[in-house]
C-alpha positions in Angstrom: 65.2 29.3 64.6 62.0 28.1 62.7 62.1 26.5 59.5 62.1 28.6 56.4 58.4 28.7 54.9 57.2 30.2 51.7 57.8 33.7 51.5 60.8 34.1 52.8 64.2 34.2 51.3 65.4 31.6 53.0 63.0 29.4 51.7 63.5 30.4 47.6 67.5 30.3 48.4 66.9 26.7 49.3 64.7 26.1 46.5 66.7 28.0 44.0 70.0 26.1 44.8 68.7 22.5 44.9 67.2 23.5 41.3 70.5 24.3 40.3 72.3 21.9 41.6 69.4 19.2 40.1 69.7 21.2 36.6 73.1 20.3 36.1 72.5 16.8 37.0 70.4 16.7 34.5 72.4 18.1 31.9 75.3 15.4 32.9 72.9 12.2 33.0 71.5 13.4 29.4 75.0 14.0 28.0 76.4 11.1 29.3 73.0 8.9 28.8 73.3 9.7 24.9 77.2 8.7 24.4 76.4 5.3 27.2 73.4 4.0 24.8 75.2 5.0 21.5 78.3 3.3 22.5 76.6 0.1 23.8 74.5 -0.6 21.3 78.0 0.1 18.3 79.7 -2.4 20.7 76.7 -4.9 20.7 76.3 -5.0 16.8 80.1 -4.9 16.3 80.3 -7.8 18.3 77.8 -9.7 16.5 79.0 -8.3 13.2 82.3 -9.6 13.7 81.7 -12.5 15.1 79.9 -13.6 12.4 82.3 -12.6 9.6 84.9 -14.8 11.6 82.4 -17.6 11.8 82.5 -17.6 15.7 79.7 -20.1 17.2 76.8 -18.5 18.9 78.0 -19.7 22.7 81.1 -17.3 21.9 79.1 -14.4 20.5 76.5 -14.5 23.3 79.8 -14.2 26.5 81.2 -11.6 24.5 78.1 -9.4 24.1 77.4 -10.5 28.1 81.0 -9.1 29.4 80.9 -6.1 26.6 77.5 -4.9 28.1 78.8 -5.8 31.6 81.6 -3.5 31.3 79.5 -0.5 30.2 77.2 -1.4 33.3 80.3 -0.6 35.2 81.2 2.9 33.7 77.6 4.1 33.2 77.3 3.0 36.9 80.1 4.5 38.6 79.3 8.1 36.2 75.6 7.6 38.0 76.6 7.1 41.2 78.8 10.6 41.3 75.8 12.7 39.4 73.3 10.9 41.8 75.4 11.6 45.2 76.9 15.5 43.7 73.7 16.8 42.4 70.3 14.8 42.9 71.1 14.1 46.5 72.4 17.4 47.4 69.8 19.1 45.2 67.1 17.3 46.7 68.3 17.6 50.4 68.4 21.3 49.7 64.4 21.0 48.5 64.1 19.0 51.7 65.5 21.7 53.9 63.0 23.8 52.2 60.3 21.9 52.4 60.7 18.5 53.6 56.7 17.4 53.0 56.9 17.9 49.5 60.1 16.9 48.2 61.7 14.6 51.3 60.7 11.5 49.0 62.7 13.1 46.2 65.9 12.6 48.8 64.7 9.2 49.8 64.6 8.3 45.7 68.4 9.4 45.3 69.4 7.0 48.1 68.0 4.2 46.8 69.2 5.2 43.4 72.4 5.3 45.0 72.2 2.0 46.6 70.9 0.5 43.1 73.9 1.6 41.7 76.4 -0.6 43.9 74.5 -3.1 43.2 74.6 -3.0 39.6 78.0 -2.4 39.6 78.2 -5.0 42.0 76.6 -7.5 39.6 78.2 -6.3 36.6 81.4 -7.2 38.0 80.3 -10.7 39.3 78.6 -11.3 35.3 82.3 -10.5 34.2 83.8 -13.2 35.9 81.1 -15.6 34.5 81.2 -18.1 31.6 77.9 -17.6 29.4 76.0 -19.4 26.7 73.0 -20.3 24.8 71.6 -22.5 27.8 72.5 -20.2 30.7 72.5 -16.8 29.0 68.7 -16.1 30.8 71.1 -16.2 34.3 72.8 -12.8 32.9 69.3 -10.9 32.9 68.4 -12.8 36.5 72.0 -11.6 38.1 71.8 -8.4 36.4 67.7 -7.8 37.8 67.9 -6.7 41.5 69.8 -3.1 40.7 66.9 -2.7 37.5 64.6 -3.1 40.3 66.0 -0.7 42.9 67.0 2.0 40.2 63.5 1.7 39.0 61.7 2.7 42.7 64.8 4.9 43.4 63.5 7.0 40.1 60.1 6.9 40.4 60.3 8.4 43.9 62.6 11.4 42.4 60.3 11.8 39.8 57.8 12.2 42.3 59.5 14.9 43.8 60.1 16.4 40.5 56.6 16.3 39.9 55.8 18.1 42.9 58.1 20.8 42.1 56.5 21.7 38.6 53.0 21.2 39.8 54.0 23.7 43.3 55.5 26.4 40.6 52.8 25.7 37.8 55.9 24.6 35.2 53.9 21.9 32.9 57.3 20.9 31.3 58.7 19.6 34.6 55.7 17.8 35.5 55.4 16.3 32.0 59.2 15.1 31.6 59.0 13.7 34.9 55.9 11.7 33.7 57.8 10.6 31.3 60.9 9.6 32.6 58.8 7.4 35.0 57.4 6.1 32.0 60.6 5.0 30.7 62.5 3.5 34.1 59.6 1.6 33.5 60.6 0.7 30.1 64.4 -0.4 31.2 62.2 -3.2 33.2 62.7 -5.0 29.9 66.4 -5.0 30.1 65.7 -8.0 32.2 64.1 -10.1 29.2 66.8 -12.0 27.1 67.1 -10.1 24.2 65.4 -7.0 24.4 68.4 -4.5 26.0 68.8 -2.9 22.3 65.0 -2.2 22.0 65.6 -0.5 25.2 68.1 1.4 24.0 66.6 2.8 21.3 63.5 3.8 23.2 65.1 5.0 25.5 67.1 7.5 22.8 63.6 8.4 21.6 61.7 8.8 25.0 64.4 9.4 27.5 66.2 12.1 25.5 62.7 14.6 25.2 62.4 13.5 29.1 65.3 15.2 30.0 65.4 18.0 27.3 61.6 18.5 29.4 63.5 18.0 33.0 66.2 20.8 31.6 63.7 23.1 30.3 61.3 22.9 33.5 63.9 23.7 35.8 65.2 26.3 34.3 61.8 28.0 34.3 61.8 27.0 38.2 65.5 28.3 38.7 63.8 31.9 36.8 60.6 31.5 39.1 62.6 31.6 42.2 65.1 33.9 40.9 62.1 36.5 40.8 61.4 35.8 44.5 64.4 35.8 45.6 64.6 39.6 43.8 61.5 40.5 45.3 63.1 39.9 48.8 66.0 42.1 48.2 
């Protein structure tokens, strides 16, 4: 049998599942994004907060706010990796199936998200069983920079793909929230500067949530594109 093409149902069946299966991803990572930064940033500033009303030195303050953020690493990581593997990767391999030129790379990207996320978690759990302080704090944001790095390719190559599916089914609120969301993996560079992880945070609760509310909204109007195909076929 040939590979299905454009026009057939085959073809929007692939296409129309994958979309489903990426718009729930989506859905997840933004409801789960939302409570992750929320929570780390109250743990962050209660940390500090307290620490401070108990007089704690700075060397204390600094390993607690290291292992707190470590252990939310952990969590947000293993949530990522099931979203990742249950919807992006099976989404996209159902795009692939479809049409493996254009969205193949958005398959590749979910791998190497996937393997980013071992490694973080990896890394996280290595920063926990570290001592930090006010001389060696800068080795937290070096151990904890190889998974930024991977998760950052991993999502500009799905965003690619994500890209490509707005611009193939002329839905400019796909293409733009995946613009975006490059835009901000780009941003979460910075959580490898000393300092700057609740700057981070905050943008990425300003940039990242629209991102995904655009990602939501643009493949729903895909999922109701194809849905008229698939009608048509019947």
């Amino acid at each position: 049998m040939g590979r299905p093409g454009p026009g057939d149902a085959k073809y929007y069946s692939l296409i129309y599942d994958g979309v489903s299966l990426l718009f729930t991803g989506v859905i997840l990572e933004l409801i789960f994004g939302i409570l992750f930064t929320i929570v780390t940033i109250a743990v962050v500033f209660g940390i500090v907060y307290s620490g401070s009303s108990m007089m704690a030195d700075e060397d204390y303050l600094i390993n607690e706010v290291v292992h707190a953020t470590a252990i939310s690493g952990i969590v947000l990581g293993l949530i990522d990796f099931i979203i990742i593997y249950v919807y992006y990767y099976r989404g996209f391999t159902k795009l692939a199936m479809a049409d493996p030129s254009r969205y193949s790379i958005g398959r590749i990207g979910s791998i190497v998200n996937i393997v980013g996320q071992i490694i973080g978690i990896s890394l996280a759990a290595l920063l926990l069983s570290l001592t930090f302080n006010l001389s060696n704090v800068w080795m937290a944001y070096l151990i904890s920079s190889p998974g930024n790095i991977v998760g950052f390719v991993g999502s500009v190559l799905t965003m690619i793909a994500l890209y490509r599916l707005g611009d193939h089914f002329d839905v400019s609120y796909l293409s733009a929230g995946a613009t975006l969301l490059v835009f901000m993996a780009a941003i979460n560079l910075f959580n490898m500067i000393p300092g700057a992880s609740v700057v981070v945070g905050i943008l990425g609760l300003l940039i990242g949530i629209p991102a995904l509310i655009l990602l939501m909204i643009g493949l729903n109007e895909v999922k109701k594109a194809v849905g008229g195909k698939l009608g048509q076929q019947q």
